[in-house]
ZAMARGU-4260 file (C-alpha; in steps of 0.2 Angstrom, whole numbers, plus 5000, padded with zeros to 4 digits):
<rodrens>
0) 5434/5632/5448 | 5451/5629/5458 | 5449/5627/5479 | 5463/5632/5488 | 5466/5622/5510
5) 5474/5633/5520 | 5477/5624/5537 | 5477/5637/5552 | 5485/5637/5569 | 5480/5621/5583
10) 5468/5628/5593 | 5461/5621/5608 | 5441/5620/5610 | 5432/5619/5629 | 5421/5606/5620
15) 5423/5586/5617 | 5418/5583/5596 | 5412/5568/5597 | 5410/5559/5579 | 5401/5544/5573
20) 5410/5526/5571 | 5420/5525/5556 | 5413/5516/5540 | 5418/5499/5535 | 5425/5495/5517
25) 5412/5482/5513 | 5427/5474/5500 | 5438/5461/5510 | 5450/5445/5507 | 5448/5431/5516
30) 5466/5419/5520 | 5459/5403/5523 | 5468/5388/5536 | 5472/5378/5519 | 5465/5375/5502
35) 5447/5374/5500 | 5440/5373/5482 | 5426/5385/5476 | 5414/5374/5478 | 5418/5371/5495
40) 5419/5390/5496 | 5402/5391/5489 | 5398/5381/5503 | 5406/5392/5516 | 5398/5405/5511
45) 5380/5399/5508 | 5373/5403/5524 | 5377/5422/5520 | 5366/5428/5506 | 5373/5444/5506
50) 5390/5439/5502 | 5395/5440/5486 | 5411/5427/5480 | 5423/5439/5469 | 5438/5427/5466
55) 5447/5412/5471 | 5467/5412/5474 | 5475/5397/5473 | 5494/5400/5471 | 5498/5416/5481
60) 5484/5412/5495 | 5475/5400/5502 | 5458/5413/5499 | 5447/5422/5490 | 5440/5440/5489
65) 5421/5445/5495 | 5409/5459/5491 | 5397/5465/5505 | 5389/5471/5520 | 5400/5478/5534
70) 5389/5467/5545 | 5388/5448/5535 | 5410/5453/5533 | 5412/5454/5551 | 5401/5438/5556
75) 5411/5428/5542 | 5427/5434/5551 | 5421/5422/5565 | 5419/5408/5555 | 5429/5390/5556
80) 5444/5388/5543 | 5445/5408/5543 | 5464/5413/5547 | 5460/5431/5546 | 5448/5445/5534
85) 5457/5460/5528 | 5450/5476/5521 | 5456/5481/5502 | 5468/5493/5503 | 5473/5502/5487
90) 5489/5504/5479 | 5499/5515/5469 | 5514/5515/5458 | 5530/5522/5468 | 5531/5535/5451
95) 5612/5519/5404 | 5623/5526/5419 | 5615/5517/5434 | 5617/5501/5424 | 5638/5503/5424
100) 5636/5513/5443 | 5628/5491/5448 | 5641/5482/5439 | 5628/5478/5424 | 5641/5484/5411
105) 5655/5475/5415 | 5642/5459/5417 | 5640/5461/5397 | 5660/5449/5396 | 5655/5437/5407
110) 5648/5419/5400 | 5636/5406/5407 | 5639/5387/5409 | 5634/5386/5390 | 5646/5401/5385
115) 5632/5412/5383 | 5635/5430/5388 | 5626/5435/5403 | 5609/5447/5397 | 5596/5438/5405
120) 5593/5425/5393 | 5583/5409/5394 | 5573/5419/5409 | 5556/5426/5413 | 5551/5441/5422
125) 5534/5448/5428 | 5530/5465/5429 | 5515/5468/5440 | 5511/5486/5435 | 5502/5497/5424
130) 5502/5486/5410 | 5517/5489/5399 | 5517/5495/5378 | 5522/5478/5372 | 5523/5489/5353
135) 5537/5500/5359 | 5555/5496/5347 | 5565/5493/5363 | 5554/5482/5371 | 5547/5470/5356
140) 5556/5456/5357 | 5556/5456/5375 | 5537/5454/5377 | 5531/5435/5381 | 5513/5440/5384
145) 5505/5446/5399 | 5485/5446/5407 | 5477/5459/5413 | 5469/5458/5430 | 5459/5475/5428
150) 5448/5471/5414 | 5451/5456/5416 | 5455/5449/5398 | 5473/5446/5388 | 5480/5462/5385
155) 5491/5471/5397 | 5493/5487/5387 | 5497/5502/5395 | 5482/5514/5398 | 5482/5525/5386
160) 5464/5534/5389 | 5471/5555/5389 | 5469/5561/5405 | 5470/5545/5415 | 5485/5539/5403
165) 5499/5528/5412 | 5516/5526/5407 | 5525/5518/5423 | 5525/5499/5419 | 5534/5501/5404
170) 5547/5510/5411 | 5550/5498/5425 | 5551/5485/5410 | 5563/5495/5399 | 5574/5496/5415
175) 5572/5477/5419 | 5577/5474/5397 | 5575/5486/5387 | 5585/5481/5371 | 5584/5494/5357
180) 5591/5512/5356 | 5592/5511/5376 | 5598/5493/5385 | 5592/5488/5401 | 5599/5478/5415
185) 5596/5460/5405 | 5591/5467/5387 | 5589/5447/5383 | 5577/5443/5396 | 5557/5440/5393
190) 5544/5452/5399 | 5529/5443/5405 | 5518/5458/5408 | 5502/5458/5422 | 5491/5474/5420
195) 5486/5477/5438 | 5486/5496/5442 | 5473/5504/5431 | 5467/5523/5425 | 5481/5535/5432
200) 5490/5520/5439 | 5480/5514/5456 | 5472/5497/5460 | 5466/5484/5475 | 5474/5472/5484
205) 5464/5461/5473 | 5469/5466/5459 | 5488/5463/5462 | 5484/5446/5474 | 5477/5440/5457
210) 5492/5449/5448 | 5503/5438/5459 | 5493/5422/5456 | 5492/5421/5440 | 5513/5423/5438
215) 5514/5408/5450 | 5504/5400/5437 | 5512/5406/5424 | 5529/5400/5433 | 5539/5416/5429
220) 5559/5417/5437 | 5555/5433/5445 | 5541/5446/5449 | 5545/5465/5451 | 5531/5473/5460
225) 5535/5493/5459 | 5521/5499/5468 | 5512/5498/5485 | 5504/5508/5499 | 5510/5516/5515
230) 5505/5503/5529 | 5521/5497/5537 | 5517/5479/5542 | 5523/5460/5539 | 5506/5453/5537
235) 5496/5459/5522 | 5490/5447/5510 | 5500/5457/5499 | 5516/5452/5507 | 5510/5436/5512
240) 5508/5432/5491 | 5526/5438/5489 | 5532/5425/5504 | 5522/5411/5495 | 5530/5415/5478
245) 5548/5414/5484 | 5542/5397/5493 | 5539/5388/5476 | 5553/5396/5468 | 5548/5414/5462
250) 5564/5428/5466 | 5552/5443/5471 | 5558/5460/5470 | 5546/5476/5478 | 5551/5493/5480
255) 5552/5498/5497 | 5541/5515/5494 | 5544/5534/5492 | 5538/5541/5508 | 5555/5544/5515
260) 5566/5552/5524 | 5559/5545/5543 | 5562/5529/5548 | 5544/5519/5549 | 5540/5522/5530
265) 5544/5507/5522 | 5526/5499/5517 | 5519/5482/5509 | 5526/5473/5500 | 5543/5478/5502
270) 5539/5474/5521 | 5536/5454/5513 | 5550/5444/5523 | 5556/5435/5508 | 5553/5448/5495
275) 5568/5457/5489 | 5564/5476/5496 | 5573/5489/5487 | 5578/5506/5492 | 5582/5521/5480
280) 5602/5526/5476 | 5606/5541/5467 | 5619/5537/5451 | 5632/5552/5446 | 5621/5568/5447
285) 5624/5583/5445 | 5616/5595/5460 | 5615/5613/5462 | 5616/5624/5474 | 5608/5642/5479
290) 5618/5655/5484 | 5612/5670/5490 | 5622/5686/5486 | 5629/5695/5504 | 5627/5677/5514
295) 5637/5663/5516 | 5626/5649/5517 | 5620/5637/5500 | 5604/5628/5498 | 5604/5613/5490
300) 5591/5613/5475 | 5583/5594/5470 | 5585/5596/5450 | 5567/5589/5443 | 5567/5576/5429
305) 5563/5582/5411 | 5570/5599/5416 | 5584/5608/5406 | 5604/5607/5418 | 5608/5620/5427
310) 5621/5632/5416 | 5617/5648/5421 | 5636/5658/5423 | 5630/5673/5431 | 5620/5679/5444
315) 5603/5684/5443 | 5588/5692/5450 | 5578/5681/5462 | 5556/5684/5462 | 5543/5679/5469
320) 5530/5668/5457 | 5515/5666/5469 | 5511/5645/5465 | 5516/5648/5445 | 5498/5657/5439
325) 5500/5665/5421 | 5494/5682/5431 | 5508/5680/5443 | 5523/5680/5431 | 5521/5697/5423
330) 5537/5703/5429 | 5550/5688/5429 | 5560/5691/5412 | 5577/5684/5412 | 5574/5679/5431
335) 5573/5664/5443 | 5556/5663/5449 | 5551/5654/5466 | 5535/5646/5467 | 5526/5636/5479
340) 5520/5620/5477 | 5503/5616/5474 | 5484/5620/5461 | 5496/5616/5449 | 5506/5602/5441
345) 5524/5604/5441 | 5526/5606/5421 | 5511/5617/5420 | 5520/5630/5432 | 5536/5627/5422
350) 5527/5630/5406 | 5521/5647/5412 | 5537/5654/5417 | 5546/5648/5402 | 5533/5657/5391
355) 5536/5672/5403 | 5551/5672/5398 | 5560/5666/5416 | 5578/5658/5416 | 5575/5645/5428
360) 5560/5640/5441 | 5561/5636/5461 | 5548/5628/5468 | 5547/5625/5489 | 5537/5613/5499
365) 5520/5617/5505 | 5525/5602/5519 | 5539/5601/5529 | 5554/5593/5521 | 5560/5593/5503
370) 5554/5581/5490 | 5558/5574/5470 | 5547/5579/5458 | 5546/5574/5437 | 5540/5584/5423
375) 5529/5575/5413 | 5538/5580/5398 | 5556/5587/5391 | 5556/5605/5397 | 5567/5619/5391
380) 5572/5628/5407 | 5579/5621/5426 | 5566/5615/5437 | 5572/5611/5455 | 5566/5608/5471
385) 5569/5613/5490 | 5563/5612/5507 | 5546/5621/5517 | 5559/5631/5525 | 5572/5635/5514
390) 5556/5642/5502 | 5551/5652/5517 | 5567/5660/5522 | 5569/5665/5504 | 5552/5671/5504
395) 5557/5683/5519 | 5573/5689/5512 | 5560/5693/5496 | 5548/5704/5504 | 5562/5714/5513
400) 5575/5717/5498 | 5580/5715/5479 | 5588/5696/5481 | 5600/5692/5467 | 5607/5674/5469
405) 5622/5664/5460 | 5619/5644/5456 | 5634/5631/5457 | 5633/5614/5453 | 5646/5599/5460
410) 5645/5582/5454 | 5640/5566/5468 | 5634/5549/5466 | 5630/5536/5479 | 5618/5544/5492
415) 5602/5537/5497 | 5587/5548/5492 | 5577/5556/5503 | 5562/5547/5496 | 5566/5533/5500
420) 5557/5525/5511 | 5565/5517/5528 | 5562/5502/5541 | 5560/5495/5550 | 5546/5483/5549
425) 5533/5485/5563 | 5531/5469/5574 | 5546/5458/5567 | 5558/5471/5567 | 5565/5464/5553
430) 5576/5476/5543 | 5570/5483/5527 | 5573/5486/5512 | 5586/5473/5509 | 5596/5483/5497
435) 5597/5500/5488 | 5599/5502/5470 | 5598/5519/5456 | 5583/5527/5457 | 5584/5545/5454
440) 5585/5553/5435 | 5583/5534/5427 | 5581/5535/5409 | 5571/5522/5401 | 5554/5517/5389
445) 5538/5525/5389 | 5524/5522/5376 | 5530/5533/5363 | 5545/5536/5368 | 5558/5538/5382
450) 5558/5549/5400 | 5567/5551/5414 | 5558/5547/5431 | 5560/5542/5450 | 5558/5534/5463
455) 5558/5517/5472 | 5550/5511/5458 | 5565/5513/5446 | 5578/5505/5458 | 5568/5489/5460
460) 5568/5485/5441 | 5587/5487/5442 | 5588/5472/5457 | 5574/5460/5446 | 5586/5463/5430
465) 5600/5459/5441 | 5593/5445/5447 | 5589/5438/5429 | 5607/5438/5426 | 5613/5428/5441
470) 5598/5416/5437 | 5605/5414/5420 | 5622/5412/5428 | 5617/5400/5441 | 5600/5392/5434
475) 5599/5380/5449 | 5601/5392/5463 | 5585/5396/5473 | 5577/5414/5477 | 5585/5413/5492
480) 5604/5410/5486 | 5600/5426/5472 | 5595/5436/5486 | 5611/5432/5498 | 5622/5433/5483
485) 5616/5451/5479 | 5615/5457/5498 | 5632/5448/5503 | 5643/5458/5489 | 5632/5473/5493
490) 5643/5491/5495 | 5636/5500/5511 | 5634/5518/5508 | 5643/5531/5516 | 5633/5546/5523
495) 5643/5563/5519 | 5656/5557/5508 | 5646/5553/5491 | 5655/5534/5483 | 5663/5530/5499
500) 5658/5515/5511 | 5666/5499/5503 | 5686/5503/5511 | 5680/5512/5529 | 5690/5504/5543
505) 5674/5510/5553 | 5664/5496/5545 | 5658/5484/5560 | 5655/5499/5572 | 5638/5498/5576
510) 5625/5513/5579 | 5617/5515/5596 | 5602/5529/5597 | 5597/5530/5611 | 5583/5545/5608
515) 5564/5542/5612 | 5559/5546/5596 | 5570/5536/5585 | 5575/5551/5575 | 5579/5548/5558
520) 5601/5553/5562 | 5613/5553/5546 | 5623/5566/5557 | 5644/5560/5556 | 5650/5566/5540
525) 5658/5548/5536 | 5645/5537/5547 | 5638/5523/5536 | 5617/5526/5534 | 5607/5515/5546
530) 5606/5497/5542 | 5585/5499/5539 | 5589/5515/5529 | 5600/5504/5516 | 5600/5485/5521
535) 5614/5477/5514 | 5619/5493/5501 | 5620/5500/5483 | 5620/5481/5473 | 5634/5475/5464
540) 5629/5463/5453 | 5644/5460/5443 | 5651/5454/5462 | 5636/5444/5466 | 5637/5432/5449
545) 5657/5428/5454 | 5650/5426/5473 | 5659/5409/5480 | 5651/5410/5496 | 5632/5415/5502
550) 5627/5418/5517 | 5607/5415/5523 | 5598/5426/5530 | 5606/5440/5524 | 5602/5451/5538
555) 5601/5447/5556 | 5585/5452/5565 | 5588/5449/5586 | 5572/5457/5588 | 5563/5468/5601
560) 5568/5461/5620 | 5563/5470/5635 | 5565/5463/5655 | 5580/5455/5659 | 5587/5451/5643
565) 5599/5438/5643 | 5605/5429/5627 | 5599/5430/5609 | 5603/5420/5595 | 5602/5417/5577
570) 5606/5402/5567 | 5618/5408/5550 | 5620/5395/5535 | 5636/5397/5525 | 5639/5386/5510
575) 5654/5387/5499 | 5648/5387/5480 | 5668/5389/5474 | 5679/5377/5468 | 5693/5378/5481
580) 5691/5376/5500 | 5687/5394/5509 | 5692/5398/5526 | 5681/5410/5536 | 5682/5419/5551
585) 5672/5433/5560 | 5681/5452/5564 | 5676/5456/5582 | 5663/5472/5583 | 5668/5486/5591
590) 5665/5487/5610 | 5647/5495/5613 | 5646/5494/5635 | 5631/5481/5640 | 5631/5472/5623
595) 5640/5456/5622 | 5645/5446/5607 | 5651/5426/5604 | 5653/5420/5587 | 5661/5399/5581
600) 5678/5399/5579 | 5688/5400/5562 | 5680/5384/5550 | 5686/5378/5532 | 5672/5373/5521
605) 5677/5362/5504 | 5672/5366/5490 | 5651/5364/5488 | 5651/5361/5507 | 5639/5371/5520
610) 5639/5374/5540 | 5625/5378/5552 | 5633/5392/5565 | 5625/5400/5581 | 5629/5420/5582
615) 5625/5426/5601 | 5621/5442/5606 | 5620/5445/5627 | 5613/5461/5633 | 5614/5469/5652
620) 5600/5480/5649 | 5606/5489/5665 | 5621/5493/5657 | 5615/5495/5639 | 5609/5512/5635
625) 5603/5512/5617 | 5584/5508/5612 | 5590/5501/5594 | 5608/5496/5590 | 5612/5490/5574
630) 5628/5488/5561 | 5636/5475/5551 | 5645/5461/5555 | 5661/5455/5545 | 5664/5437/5540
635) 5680/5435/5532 | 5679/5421/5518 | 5696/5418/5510 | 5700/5435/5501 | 5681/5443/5502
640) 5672/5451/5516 | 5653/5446/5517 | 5645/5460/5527 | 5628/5455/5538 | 5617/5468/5543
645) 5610/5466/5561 | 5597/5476/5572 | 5596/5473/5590 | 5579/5482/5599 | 5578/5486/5618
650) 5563/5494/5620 | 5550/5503/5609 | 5549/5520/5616 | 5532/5530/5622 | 5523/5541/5610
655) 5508/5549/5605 | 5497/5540/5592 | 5494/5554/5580 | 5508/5569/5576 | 5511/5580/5562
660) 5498/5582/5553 | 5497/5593/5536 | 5485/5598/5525 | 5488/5607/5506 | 5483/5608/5488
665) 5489/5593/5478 | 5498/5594/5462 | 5484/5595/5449 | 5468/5607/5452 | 5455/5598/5460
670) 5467/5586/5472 | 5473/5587/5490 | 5485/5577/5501 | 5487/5578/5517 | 5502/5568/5527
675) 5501/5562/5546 | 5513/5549/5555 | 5505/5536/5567 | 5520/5531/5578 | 5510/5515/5584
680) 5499/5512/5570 | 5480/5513/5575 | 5465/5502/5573 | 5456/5517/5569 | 5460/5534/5561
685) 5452/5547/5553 | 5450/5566/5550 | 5432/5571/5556 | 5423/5589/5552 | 5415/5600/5564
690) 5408/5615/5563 | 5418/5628/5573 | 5402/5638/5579 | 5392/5623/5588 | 5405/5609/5585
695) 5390/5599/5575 | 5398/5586/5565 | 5399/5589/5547 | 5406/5571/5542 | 5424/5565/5538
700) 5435/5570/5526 | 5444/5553/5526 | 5445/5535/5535 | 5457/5521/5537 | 5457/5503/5548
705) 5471/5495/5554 | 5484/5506/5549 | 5502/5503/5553 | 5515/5512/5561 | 5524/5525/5552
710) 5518/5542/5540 | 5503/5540/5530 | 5500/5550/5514 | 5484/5551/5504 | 5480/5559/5490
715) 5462/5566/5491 | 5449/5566/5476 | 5438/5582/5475 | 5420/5574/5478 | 5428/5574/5497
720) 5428/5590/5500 | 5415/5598/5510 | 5406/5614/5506 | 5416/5630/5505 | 5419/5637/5521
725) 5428/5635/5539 | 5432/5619/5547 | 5437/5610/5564 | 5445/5595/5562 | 5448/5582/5574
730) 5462/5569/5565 | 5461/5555/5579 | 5470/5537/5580 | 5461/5524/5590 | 5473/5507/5595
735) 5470/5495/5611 | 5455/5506/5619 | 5464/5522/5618 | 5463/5537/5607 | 5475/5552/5603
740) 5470/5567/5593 | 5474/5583/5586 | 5463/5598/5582 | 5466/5610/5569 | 5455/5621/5559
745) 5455/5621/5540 | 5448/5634/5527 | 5440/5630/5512 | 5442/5644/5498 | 5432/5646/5482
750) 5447/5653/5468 | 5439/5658/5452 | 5457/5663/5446
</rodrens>
């Protein structure tokens, strides 16, 4: 039985729906005011027999996790010594020629201080992930052990249960070293592998806290963390671990996430302060485009990994392939077929049109906006992606005429993905990610043998194999100094001219938007990508291990102001790790009307010396017009340029809680998503059920506290379904008292087909 969601027009009811409160999660982790012993936890937590103690951290927090009533959890909350109790959120995994696009092959002649070529050697990297297949040839004698923290014994391997089967945490780990028939970024480097994302690649916030504690323990050089959730915020215990491992000298690396392209997106724990956050590059690609035969306009087409290049010479008949059914390809012979997405997976639509018979294979979004998409194996035929309204004008143009269409391909590299997720981070601020590195068509290991894949998740292992090799370069240099060193020599990226952005003259002219919504605006055809779209840029690791001076923070934050205004400053520490004096010197920005800058005067460092330095920013918000300003600043030292990312904030603007919301078949038969963005976050959200007739409530489809700001997607299983049949819905955000909606009506349809 398959159930196919269509979502309906918003219509507006004469009624009120009023629903019940939302549940609570009766799972929760408690951050303590300092250390306590379980013993003394015990003790806490005595005088609530309900409670039940699940574990103890000691290294990433100062807590432990709980199991319980809703009630007994939110009496504890209240208790002495008690910083703060956080529901478990879950997490998901953010599923050779990227490594010379970073540098990493020229890397392969450089030495270390004991003439050791640089491959990572001597260092220790912990992959907190789906486990990784310590038997595979590439990966061998890079395994140091691991734990797993799902069943909780010695043995990280990779699920490998059919139908819940992972493969993700051994490729992150063949990107970070592979060394076999494929190489990674540090081939020599050892794999310490921490199985916290279980069956079909999820897991808790409890299960990576204690992931994350047990690599403190375990005193790793660096943790990559290529997974997360979609809650935008600086303060999950998550991203609070990650800051308390790069305190007692742990480099981490997190993928930013993969629910770009708005701005908002970036969620824990690539929002973690001290975390390395990593955004997603493209290397050289090849990308296609769709033109249709008697226009003049092309489509560009998002090639899918493990599908066949595009080499098709001729033009050639254009149909229509329903979502990809067996029964809806009787006619597609020697033609491209366009499908929508959805009920199926991706390679199972591929599958049916390649046995059809079809040259190539189209699929459109069933919500707005394009996306990335991977076969799950090595398929004979194109597979590519485009847009909700590309598919539908091509749908149009199909029910009026015979379509024939022509497919070219040109070469770019460079670009951010659309994927990728954006900042910035909600309540600091603070730019993120921190950098951007390959992450779309990324070869590497999986158990049994190799796959291409994407996704924030690739690019992150490129930025903790990068950092192995500047910790083997520079053994005694802190997290901190790796992290300047990589976002200091950083190559911001160019929007609309693909490899550009390292020469342009334009390079300290800031951005001012000014719009109410903060649109997400890559619109000049040579503008650099905002600074929380790309941080600091594509990495350049061969540049960051020849670095002669850092510069800490790496990105300036001046933070949201509102009233007067007045002055704002930051403190800058520049230390010269070269052998001969450096002179430095800051390049004016360009002129921007109510924004003022004063930075020191021209200084000269000696060798192994360091400065504090005062950077002020003075605004006339009566003369300012922007909301957010942000750009890079330019700090001449000797022959290099060190650019500084920067994001000044006037005011946030006003807006609805709750907007765009969508509602489709997922991917697989029996799953649905649904996407929403919550502009201010919300204490409260949820999708409640009415019935249309008498607006009864029928109960809720799904529930989330303390969510942050930006888009949420969720995956939903099908025992949340209701009964087949017709639906009001009421998808409401609660924050500070108030509460914005929006009411829709959904149909449920039986599909026996």
């Amino acid at each position: 039985m398959k159930l196919l969601l269509a979502i309906l027009l918003a219509i507006q009811t004469p009624k009120i729906l009023v629903h019940p409160p939302i549940p609570t999660p009766d799972v929760a982790i408690v951050v303590l005011e300092k250390p306590q012993t379980e013993q003394e936890i015990g003790q806490l937590l005595s005088p609530y027999k309900e409670v039940k103690l699940r574990r103890v951290f000691q290294e990433a927090i100062d807590g432990f996790s709980i199991e319980g009533s809703p009630e007994a959890i939110a009496r504890l909350a209240n208790q002495k010594h008690i910083l703060n109790v956080s529901p478990v959120n879950q997490y998901q995994v953010q599923t050779e020629e990227s490594v010379k696009i970073i540098g990493g092959e020229e890397v392969r002649g450089f030495f270390d201080q004991k003439n050791e070529r640089l491959t990572g050697k001597g260092v220790t990297v912990g992959v907190i992930d789906t486990g990784v297949d310590y038997t595979h040839p590439d990966l061998q004698r890079n395994y140091a052990g691991g734990h797993d923290l799902v069943d909780n014994d010695r043995d990280p391997m990779e699920t490998l249960a059919k139908g819940k089967a992972t493969i993700h945490g051994t490729h992150v780990a063949g990107i970070i070293a592979a060394n076999g028939k494929i190489k990674g970024v540090a081939p020599e480097a050892k794999i310490v592998a921490y199985r916290a994302l279980g069956p079909g690649g999820g897991g808790t916030t409890e299960q990576v806290l204690a992931a994350i504690d047990q690599a403190i323990k375990d005193k790793v050089d660096i943790v990559n963390l290529s997974l997360g959730n979609s809650i935008n915020g600086p303060d999950l215990p998550i991203s609070l671990a990650l800051n308390r491992a790069v305190d007692k000298g742990v480099v981490a690396v997190a993928a930013s996430g993969n629910s770009g392209p708005n701005i908002w997106t970036v969620g824990s724990p690539g929002t973690a302060s001290k975390a390395i956050s990593v955004g997603a590059s493209t290397p050289t690609m090849a990308i296609p485009s769709l033109l249709i035969e008697g226009t003049r306009e092309k489509i560009q087409l998002q090639p899918m990994e493990g599908s066949d290049q595009w080499a098709i010479d001729r033009s050639l008949e254009l149909v229509d392939g329903g979502i990809g059914r067996k029964s809806e390809l009787k006619q597609v012979q020697g033609k491209i077929v366009l499908m929508q997405r959805g009920t199926l997976t991706f390679s199972e639509k591929a599958k049916n049109a390649l046995e059809a018979g079809a040259k190539a294979v189209l699929i459109y979004n069933n919500m707005s906006g394009g996306f990335m998409g991977n076969l799950d194996h090595q398929m004979n035929i194109p597979v590519s992606s485009l847009s909700k309204s590309d598919g539908v004008i091509l749908q149009k143009e199909l029910k009026k005429r015979s379509v024939t269409a022509r497919v070219s391909v040109r070469e770019e590299r460079d670009r951010l993905a659309d994927f990728s997720s954006r900042g910035p981070v909600t309540g600091t601020w603070e730019i993120k990610p921190d950098l951007v590195a390959p992450g779309v068509a990324i070869h590497s290991t999986i158990p049994g043998g190799y796959l291409s894949l994407q996704g924030t998740s690739m690019a992150a292992p490129h930025v903790a194999g990068a950092c192995a090799l500047i910790k083997q370069a520079h053994p005694d240099w802190t997290p901190e100094q790796i992290k300047a060193a990589l976002m200091n020599t950083a190559k911001p990226l160019v929007n609309g001219t693909p490899g550009e952005g390292a020469g342009n003259s334009n390079r300290t002219a800031g951005h001012s938007d000014g719009s109410a919504a903060f649109v997400n605006r890559n619109s000049a055809a040579s503008s650099f990508y905002r600074t929380y779209e790309q941080g600091a840029g594509r990495i350049q690791v061969n540049e960051a291990i020849q670095a002669t001076s850092l510069v800490s923070p790496s990105s300036i934050r001046f933070g949201k102001f509102t009233g007067t205004g007045g002055s704002h400053k930051v403190q800058l520490h520049v230390e010269n790790k070269g052998e001969k004096a450096q002179r430095y010197s800051f390049s004016i920005p360009k002129r921007t009307d109510g924004l003022t800058w004063r930075f020191p005067l021209s200084f000269t460092l000696e060798p192994k010396q360091s400065k504090e330095m005062t950077v002020e920013l003075m605004v006339d918000p009566l003369v300012f017009k922007g909301k957010i300003h942000d750009g890079f600043l330019q700090l001449q030292a000797g022959a290099k340029m060190i650019q500084i990312p920067y994001l000044y904030v006037l005011e946030e603007p006003g807006y609805p809680r709750v907007m765009g919301f969508d509602f489709q078949p997922g991917d697989r038969p029996g799953e649905y998503r649904y996407e929403v963005y919550l502009p201010g976050g919300a204490e409260e959200f949820g999708i409640a059920l009415f019935h249309p007739e008498d607006y009864r409530f029928v109960g809720f489809l799904d529930t989330l506290t303390n969510v942050k700001k930006g888009m949420l997607r969720q995956n939903l299983a099908a025992e949340k379904l209701p009964a087949e049949g017709r639906y009001l819905v009421k998808v409401f955000a609660k924050m500070a008292g108030k509460e914005d909606f929006i009411e829709t009506m959904i149909v449920i349809d039986e599909n026996t087909e």
